[in-house]
Kinemage of the C-alpha trace (Angstrom):
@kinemage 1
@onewidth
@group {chain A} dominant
@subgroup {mainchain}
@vectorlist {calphas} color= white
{ca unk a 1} P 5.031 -0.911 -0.690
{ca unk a 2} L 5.522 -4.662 0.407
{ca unk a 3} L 7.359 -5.509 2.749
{ca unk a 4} L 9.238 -9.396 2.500
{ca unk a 5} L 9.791 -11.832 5.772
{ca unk a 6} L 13.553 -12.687 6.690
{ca unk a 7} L 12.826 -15.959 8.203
{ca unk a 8} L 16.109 -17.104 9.954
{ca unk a 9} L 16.028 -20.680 11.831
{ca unk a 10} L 18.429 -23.362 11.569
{ca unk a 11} L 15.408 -26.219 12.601
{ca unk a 12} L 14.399 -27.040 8.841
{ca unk a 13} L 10.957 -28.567 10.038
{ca unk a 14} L 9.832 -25.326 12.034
{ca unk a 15} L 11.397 -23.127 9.432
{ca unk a 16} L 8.888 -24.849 6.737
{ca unk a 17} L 5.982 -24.796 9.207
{ca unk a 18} L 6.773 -21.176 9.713
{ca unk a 19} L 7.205 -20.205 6.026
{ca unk a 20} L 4.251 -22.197 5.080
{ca unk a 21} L 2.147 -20.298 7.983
{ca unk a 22} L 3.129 -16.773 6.726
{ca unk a 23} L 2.661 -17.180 2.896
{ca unk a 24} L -0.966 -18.776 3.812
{ca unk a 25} L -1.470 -15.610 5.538
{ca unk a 26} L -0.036 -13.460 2.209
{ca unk a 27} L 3.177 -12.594 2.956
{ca unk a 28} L 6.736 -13.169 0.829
{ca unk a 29} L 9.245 -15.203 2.977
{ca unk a 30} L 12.459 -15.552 2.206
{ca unk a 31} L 14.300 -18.307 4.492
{ca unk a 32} L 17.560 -19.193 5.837
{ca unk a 33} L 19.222 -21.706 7.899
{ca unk a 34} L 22.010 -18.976 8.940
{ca unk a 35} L 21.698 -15.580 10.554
{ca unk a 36} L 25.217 -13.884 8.330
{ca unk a 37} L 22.901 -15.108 4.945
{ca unk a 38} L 20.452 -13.147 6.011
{ca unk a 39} L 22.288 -10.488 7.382
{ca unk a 40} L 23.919 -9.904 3.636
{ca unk a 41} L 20.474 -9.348 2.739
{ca unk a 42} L 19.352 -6.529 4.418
{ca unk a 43} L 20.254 -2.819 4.267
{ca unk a 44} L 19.574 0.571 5.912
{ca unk a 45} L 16.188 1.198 4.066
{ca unk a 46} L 15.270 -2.961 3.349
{ca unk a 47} L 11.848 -3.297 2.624
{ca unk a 48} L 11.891 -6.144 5.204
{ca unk a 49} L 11.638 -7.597 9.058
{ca unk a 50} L 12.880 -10.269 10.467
{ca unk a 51} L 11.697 -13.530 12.344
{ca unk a 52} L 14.372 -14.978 13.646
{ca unk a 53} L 14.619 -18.499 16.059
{ca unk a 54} L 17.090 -17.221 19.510
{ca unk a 55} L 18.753 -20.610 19.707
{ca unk a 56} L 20.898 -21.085 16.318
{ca unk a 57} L 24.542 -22.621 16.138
{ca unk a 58} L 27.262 -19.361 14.912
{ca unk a 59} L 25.248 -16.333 15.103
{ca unk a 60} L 22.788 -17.019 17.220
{ca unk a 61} L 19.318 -14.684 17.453
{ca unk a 62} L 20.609 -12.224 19.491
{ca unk a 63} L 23.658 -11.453 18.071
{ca unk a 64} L 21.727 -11.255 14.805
{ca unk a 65} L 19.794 -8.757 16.079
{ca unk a 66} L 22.224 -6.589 17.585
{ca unk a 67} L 23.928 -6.609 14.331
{ca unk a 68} L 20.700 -5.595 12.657
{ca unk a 69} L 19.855 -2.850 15.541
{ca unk a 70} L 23.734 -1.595 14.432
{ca unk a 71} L 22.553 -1.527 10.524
{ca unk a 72} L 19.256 0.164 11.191
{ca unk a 73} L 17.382 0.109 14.867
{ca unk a 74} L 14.168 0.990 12.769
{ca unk a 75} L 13.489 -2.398 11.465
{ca unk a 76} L 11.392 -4.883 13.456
{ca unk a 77} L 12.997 -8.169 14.819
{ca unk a 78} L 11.050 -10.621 16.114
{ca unk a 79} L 11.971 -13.278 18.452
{ca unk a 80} L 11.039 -17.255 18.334
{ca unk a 81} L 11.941 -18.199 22.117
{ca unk a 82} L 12.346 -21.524 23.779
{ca unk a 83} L 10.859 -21.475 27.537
{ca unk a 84} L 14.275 -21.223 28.950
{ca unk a 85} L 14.695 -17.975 26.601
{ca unk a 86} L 11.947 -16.176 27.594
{ca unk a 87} L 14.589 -13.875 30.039
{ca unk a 88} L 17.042 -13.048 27.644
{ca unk a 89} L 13.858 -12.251 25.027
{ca unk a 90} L 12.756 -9.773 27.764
{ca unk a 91} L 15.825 -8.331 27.921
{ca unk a 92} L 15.966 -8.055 24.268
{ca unk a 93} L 12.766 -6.611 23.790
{ca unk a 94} L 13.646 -3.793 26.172
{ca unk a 95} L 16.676 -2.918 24.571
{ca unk a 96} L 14.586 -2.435 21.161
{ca unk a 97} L 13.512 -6.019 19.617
{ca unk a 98} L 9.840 -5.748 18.349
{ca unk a 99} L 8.498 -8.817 19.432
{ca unk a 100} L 9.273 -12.262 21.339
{ca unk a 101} L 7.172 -15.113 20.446
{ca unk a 102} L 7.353 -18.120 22.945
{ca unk a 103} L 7.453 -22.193 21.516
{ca unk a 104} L 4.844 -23.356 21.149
{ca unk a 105} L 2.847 -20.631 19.657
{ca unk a 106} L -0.508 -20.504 17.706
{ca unk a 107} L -0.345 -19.483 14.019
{ca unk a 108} L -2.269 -16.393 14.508
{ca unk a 109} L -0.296 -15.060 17.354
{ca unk a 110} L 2.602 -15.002 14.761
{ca unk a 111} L 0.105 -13.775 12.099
{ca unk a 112} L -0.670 -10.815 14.040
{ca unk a 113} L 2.644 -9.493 15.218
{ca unk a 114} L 4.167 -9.760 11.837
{ca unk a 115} L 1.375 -7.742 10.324
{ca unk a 116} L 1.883 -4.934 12.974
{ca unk a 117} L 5.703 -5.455 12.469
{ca unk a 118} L 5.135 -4.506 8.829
{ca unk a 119} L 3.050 -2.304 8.791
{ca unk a 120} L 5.203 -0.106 11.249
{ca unk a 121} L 8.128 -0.610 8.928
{ca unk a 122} L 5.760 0.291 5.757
{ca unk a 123} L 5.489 3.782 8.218
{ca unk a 124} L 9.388 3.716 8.709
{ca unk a 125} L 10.417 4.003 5.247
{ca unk a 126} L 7.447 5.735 3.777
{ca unk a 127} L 8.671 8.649 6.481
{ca unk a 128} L 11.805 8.552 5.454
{ca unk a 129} L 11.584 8.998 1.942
{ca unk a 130} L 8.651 11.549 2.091
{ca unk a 131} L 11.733 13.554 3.950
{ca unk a 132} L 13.875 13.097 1.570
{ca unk a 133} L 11.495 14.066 -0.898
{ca unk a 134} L 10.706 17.112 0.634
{ca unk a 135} L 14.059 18.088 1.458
{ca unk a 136} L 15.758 18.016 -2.173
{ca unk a 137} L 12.124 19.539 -3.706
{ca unk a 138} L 13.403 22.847 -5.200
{ca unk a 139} L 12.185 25.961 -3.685
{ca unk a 140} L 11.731 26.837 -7.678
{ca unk a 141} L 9.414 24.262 -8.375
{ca unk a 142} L 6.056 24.148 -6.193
{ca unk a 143} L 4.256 22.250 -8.928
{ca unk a 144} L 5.151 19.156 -6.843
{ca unk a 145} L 4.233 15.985 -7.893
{ca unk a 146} L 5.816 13.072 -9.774
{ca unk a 147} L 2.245 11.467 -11.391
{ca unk a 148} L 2.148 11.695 -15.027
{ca unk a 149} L -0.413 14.357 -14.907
{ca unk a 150} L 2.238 17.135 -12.971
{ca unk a 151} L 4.689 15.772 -15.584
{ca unk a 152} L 2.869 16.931 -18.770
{ca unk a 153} L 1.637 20.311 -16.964
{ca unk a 154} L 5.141 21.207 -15.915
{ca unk a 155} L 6.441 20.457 -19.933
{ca unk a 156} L 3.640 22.434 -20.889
{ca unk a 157} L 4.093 25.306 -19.351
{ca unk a 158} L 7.913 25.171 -19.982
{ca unk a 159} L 6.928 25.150 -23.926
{ca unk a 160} L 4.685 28.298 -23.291
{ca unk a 161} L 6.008 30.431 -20.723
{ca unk a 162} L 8.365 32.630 -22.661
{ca unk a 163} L 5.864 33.424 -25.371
{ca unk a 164} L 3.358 36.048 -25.108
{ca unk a 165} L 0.402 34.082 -25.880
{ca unk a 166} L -2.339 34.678 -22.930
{ca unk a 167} L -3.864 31.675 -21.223
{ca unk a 168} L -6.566 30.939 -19.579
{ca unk a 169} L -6.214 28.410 -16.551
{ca unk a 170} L -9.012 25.819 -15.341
{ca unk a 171} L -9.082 24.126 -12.118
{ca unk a 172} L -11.307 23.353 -8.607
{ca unk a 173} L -11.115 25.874 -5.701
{ca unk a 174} L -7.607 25.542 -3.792
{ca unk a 175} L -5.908 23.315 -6.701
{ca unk a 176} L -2.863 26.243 -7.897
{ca unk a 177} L -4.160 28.360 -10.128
{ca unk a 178} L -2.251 31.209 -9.080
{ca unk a 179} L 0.740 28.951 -8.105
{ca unk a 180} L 0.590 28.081 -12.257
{ca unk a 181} L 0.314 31.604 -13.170
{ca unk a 182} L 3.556 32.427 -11.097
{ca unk a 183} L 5.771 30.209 -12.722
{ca unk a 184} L 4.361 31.513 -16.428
{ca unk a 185} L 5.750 34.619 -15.311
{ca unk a 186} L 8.662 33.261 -13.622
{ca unk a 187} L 10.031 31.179 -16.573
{ca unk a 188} L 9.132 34.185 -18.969
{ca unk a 189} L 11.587 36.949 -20.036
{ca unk a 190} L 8.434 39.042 -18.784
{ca unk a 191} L 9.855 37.839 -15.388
{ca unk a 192} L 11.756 41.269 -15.050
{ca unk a 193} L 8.337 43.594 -14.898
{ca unk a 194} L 5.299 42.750 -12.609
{ca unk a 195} L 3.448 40.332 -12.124
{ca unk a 196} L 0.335 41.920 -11.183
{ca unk a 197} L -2.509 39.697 -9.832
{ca unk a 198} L -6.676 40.819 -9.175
{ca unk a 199} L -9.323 38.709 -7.798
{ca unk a 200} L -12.384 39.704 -9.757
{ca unk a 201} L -14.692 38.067 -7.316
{ca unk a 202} L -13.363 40.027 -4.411
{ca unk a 203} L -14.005 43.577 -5.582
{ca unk a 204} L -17.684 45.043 -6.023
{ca unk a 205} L -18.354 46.382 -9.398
{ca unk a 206} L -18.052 49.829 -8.152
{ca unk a 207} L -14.639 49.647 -6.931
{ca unk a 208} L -13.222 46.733 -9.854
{ca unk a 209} L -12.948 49.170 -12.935
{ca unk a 210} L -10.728 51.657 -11.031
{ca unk a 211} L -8.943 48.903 -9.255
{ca unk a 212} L -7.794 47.676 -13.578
{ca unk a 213} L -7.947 50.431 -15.410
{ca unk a 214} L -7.259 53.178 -13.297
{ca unk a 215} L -8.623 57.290 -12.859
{ca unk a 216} L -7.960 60.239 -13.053
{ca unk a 217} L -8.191 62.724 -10.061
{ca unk a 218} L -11.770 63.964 -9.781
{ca unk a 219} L -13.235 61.557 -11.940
{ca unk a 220} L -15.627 60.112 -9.652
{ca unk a 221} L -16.686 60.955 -6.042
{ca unk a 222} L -13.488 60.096 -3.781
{ca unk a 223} L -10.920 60.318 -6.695
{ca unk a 224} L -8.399 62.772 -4.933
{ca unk a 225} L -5.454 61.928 -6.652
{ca unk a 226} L -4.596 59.797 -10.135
{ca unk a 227} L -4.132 56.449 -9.678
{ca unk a 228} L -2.380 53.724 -11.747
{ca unk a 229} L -4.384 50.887 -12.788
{ca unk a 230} L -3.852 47.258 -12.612
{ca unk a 231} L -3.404 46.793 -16.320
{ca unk a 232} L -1.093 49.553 -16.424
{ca unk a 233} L 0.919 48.517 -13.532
{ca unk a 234} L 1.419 45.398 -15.633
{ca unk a 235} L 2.678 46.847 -18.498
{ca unk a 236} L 5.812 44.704 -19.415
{ca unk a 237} L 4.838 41.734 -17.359
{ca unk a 238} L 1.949 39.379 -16.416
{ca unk a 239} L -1.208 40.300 -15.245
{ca unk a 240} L -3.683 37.596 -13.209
{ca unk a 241} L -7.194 37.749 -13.465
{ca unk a 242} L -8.183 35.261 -10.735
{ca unk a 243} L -11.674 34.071 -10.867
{ca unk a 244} L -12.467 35.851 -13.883
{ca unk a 245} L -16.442 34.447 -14.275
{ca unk a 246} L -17.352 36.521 -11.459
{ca unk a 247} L -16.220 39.971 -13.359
{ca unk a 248} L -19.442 42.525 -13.836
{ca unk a 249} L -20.240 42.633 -17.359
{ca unk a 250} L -19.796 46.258 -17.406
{ca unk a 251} L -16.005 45.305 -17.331
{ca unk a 252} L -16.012 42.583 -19.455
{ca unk a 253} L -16.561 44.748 -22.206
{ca unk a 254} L -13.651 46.902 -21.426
{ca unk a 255} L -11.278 44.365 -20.545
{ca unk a 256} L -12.217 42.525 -24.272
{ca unk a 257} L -11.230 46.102 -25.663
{ca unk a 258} L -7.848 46.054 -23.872
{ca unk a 259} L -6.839 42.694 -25.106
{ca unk a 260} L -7.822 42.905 -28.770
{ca unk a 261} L -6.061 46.727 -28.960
{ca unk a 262} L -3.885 46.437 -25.841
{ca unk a 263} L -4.158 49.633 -24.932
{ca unk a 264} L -6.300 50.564 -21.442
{ca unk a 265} L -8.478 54.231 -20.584
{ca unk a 266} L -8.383 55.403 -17.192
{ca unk a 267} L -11.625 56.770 -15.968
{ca unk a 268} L -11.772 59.897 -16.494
{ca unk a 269} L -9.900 60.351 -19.208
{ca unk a 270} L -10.205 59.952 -23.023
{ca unk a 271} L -6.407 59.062 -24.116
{ca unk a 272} L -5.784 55.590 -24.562
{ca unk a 273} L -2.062 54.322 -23.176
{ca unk a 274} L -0.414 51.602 -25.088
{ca unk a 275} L 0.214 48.305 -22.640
{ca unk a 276} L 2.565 45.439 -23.058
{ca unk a 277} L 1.200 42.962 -21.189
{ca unk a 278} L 0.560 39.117 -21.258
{ca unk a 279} L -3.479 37.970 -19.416
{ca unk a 280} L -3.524 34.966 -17.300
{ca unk a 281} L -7.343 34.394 -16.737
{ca unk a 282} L -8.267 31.310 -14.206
{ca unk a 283} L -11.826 30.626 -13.977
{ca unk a 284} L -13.506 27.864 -11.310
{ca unk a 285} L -15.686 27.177 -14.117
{ca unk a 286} L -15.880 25.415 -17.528
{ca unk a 287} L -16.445 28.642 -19.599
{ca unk a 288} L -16.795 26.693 -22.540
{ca unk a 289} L -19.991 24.938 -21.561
{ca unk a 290} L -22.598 27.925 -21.954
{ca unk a 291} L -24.617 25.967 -19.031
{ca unk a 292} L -21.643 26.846 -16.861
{ca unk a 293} L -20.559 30.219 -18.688
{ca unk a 294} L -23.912 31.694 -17.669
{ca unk a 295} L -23.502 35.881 -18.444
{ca unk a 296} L -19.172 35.380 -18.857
{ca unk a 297} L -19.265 37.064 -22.727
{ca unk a 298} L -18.851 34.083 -25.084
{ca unk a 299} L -16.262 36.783 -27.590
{ca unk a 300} L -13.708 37.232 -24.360
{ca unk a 301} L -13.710 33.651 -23.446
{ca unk a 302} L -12.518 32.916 -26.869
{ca unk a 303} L -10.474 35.735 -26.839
{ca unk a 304} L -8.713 34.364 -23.637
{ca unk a 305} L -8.533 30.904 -24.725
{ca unk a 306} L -5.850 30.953 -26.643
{ca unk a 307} L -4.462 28.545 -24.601
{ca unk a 308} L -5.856 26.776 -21.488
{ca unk a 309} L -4.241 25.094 -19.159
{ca unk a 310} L -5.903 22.085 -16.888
{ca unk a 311} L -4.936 21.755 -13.430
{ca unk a 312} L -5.971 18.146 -12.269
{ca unk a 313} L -7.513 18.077 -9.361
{ca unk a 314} L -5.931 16.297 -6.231
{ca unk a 315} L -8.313 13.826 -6.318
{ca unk a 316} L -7.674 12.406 -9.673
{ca unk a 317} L -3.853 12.098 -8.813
{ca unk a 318} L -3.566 10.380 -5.116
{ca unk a 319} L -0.207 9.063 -6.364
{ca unk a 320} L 1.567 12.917 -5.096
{ca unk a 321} L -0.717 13.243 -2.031
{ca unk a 322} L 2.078 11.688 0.328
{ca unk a 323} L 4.787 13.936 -1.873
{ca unk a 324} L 2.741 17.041 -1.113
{ca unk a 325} L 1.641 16.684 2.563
{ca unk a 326} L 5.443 16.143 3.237
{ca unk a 327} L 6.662 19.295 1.873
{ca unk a 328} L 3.942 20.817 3.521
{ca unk a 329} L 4.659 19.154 6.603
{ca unk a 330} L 8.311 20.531 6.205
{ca unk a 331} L 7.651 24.042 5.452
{ca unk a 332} L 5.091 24.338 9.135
{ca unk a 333} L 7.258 22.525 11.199
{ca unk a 334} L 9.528 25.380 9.904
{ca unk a 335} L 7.290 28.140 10.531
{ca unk a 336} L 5.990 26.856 13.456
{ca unk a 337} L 9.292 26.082 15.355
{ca unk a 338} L 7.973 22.203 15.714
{ca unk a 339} L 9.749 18.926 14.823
{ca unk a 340} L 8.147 17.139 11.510
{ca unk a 341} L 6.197 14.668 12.733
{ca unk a 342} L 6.335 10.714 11.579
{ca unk a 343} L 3.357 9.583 9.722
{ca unk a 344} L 1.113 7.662 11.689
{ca unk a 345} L -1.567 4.899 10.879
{ca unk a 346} L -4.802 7.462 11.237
{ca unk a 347} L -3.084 10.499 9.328
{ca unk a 348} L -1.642 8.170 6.257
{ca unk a 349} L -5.538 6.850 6.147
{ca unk a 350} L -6.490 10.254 6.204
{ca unk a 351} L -4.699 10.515 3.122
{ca unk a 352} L -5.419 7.875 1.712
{ca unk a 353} L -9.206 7.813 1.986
{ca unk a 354} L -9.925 12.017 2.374
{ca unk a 355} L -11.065 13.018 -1.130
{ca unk a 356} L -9.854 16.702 -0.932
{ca unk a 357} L -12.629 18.838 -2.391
{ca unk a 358} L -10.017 21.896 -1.016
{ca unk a 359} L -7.294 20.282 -2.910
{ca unk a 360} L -3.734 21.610 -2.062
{ca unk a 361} L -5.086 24.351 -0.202
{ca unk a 362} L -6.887 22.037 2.305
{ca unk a 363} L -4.016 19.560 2.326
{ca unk a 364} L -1.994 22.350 2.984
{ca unk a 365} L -3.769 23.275 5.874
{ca unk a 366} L -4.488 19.786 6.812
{ca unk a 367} L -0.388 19.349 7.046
{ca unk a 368} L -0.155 22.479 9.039
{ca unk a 369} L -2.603 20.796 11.902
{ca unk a 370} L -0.640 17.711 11.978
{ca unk a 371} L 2.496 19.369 12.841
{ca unk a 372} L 0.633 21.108 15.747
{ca unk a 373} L -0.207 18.083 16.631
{ca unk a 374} L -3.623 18.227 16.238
{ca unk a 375} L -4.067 14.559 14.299
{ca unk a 376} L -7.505 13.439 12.827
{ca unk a 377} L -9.201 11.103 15.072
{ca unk a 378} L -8.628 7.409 15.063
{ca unk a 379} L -11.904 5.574 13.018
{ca unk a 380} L -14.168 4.615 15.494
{ca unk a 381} L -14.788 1.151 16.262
{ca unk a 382} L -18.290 -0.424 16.101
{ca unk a 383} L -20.208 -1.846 18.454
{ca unk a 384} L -21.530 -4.001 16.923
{ca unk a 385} L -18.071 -5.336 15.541
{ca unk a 386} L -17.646 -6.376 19.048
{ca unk a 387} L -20.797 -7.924 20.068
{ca unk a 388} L -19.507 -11.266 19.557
{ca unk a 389} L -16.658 -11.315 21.729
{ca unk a 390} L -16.796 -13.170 25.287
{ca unk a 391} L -16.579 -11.093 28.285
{ca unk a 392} L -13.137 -12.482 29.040
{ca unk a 393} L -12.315 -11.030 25.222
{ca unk a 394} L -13.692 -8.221 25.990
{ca unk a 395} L -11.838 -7.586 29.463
{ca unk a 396} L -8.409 -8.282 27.171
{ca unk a 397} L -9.437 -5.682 24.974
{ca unk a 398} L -10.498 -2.923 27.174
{ca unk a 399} L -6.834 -4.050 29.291
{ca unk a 400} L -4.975 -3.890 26.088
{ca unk a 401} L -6.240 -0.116 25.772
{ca unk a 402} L -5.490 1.362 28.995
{ca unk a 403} L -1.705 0.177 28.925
{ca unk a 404} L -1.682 1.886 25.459
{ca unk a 405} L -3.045 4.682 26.778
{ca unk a 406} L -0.463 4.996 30.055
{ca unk a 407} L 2.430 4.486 27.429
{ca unk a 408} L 1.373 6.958 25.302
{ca unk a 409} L 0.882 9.412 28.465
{ca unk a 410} L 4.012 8.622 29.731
{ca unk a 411} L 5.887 8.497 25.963
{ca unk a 412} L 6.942 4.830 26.159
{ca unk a 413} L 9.389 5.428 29.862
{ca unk a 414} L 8.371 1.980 31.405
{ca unk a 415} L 9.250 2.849 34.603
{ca unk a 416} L 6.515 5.918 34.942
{ca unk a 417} L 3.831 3.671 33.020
{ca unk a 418} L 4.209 0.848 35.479
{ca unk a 419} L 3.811 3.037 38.356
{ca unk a 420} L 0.846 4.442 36.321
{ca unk a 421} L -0.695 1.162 35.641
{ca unk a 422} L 0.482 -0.093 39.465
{ca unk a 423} L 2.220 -3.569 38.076
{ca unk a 424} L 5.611 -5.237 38.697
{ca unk a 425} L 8.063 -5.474 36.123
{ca unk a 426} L 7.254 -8.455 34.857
{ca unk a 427} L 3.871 -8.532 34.786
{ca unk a 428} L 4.269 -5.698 32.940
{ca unk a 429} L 6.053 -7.614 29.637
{ca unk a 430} L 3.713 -10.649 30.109
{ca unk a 431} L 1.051 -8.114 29.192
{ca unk a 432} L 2.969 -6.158 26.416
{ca unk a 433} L 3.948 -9.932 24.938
{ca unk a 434} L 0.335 -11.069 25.588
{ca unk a 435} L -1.004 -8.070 23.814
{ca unk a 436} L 1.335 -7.456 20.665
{ca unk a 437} L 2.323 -3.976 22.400
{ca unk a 438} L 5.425 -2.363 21.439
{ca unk a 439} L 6.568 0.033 23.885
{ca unk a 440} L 9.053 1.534 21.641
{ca unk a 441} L 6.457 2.852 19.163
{ca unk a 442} L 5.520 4.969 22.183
{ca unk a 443} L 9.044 6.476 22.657
């Protein structure tokens, strides 16, 4: 997302130095001589701030930015002062301007608060539409995800779920399998009957062929009564087979029986009940390479791959990561009675960076700590980053810090952080100035 400059002075040859400064530094400026021109430009969700010179004749700086504080208090104004403005700035700034800048005033001091300007706005509007997002996402449709990838899954498996045709579905550990097999059965007319669903890997062999294909009574040690089997219980709907490489091979056999014939035997027993069932198999592996296939029966994985289905993992489509962790996001703060928090610096770096081996699983749970408030940890800065700095640098630094750290103990109140910190008033938003602090972000 970029975010454009409103440059607003009415001083041509400080307005060009002032352009000329921020476009060196990479940014797109637009300028005007008037505050109303660039008032018409901007909107409740403009990808924009605003530098704007205090003194101008009409609309003067302030006014211009209690206009824009009417239009949307979210977006950054920042203030070019004259000495004898530096009171009213200070007023302005508490009531919700981002940022005074006093004449004269290095390059790089205006460098630096218009990159922190943006990139809080960048956080402003990506927050708002990940809400959005999330809100209108239908309950229906938890294949979220708008990359071209989600988009060809979701058509394919509208152009296969109301046929009968098994499938077998391939993905990483945590990426949806079972969330794909759902909606097959979901968007099926086999959506009326069960949709029964079996981890092979979580059963020992001893316990998976009842679990399937049910028993009799008596026809083992512990068989008290007759019990319907998986397959059975299917009958007229779906049945899952998660993790299907880890079945014994014992059952393999069997279960290659009941999908040529579709018809399953109950242990125990020697009739042999008709089913009307469609098999969704996912596997963690690539059954088709025999490296990977190891013992899984070469006949049933053809047999089951009639048609496969890839799930990309999350990795390979970053593009819906934001999409995801806000519906996630939404559905804890839900569950756990908490408000959905705004997207910070660390946690959209988190995103950005994390490679997910856990996929949606792990950015589900990931989402789930962040509305508990438990945040991944800022990245650490090196010592050796800061070697070079003077000791009066340093001693800026390390001052810079602690009033963070009292604001964000005392959730931006400035009264309770200067009693913290033990300063007047004023000394208090010489420092903030000084610094590039914005007390608000603290609120």
């Amino acid at each position: 997302m970029s975010i454009d400059i409103i440059l607003v002075d009415d001083d041509q040859a400080l307005r060009r130095a002032t352009r000329q400064t921020l476009e060196l530094a990479g940014y797109a400026v637009r300028d005007f001589t008037a505050a109303p021109q660039a008032l018409a430009q901007l909107s409740l969700d403009s990808e924009a701030i605003v530098v704007t010179d205090i003194r101008m004749a009409g609309m003067d700086g302030l006014e211009l930015f209690a206009h824009i504080r009417a239009l949307d208090p979210d977006l950054p104004v920042l203030l070019i002062t004259g000495h004898g403005d530096v009171d009213m700035a200070v007023k302005a700034l508490h009531d919700g301007a981002y940022d005074f800048i006093a004449k004269p005033f290095p390059a790089d001091r205006l460098v630096q608060s218009v990159a922190r300007a943006t990139e809080k706005r960048r956080l402003v509007l990506e927050n708002r539409r990940l809400r959005e997002a999330a809100n209108t996402t239908p309950d229906d449709l938890p294949l979220i995800g708008q990359t071209p990838a989600m988009e060809y899954l979701r058509q394919t498996l509208r152009q296969i779920a109301d046929t009968d045709v098994d499938v077998l579905i391939a993905g990483e550990t945590g990426s949806g399998k079972e969330v794909v097999a759902t909606l097959l059965h979901r968007w099926s007319r086999r959506s009326r009957g069960n949709f029964v669903a079996l981890n092979c890997g979580a059963l020992p062999e001893t316990v998976i062929e009842s679990e399937l294909f049910g028993h009799e009574a008596g026809a083992f040690t512990g068989a008290q009564k007759k019990r319907i089997g998986r397959i059975e219980h299917a009958s007229s709907g779906t049945l899952f087979l998660d993790e299907i490489e880890s079945m014994p091979l014992s059952t393999q056999v069997k279960m290659l029986r009941v999908l040529e014939m579709r018809e399953v035997s109950p242990l125990g027993t020697n009739e042999n009940r008709p089913v009307d069932l469609r098999v969704v198999a996912a596997a963690k592996l690539d059954l088709g390479n025999p490296t990977e296939r190891g013992e899984f029966r070469e006949d049933l994985y053809y047999r089951l791959n009639v048609v496969t289905i890839s799930i990309p993992p999350l990795r390979e489509r970053r593009a819906d990561i934001p999409l995801l962790f806000a519906h996630f996001a939404t559905r804890a703060a839900e569950r756990f009675r908490r408000e959905i928090p705004s997207m910070t610096t660390d946690v959209r770096r988190h995103l950005e960076s994390h490679d997910w081996p856990g996929n949606v699983r792990e950015l589900s749970h990931f989402a789930e700590r962040v509305v508990l408030g438990i945040t991944p940890p800022p990245k650490a800065v090196s010592p050796v980053a800061g070697s070079d700095l003077t000791l009066p640098e340093r001693m800026e630094r390390h001052e810079a810090a602690l009033i963070r750290e009292a604001l964000k103990a005392n959730k931006g109140d400035v009264r309770s952080t200067i009693d913290a910190l033990g300063l007047p008033r004023k000394t208090f938003y010489d420092k903030l100035q000084r610094h590039g602090i914005n007390r608000a972000d603290y609120e």
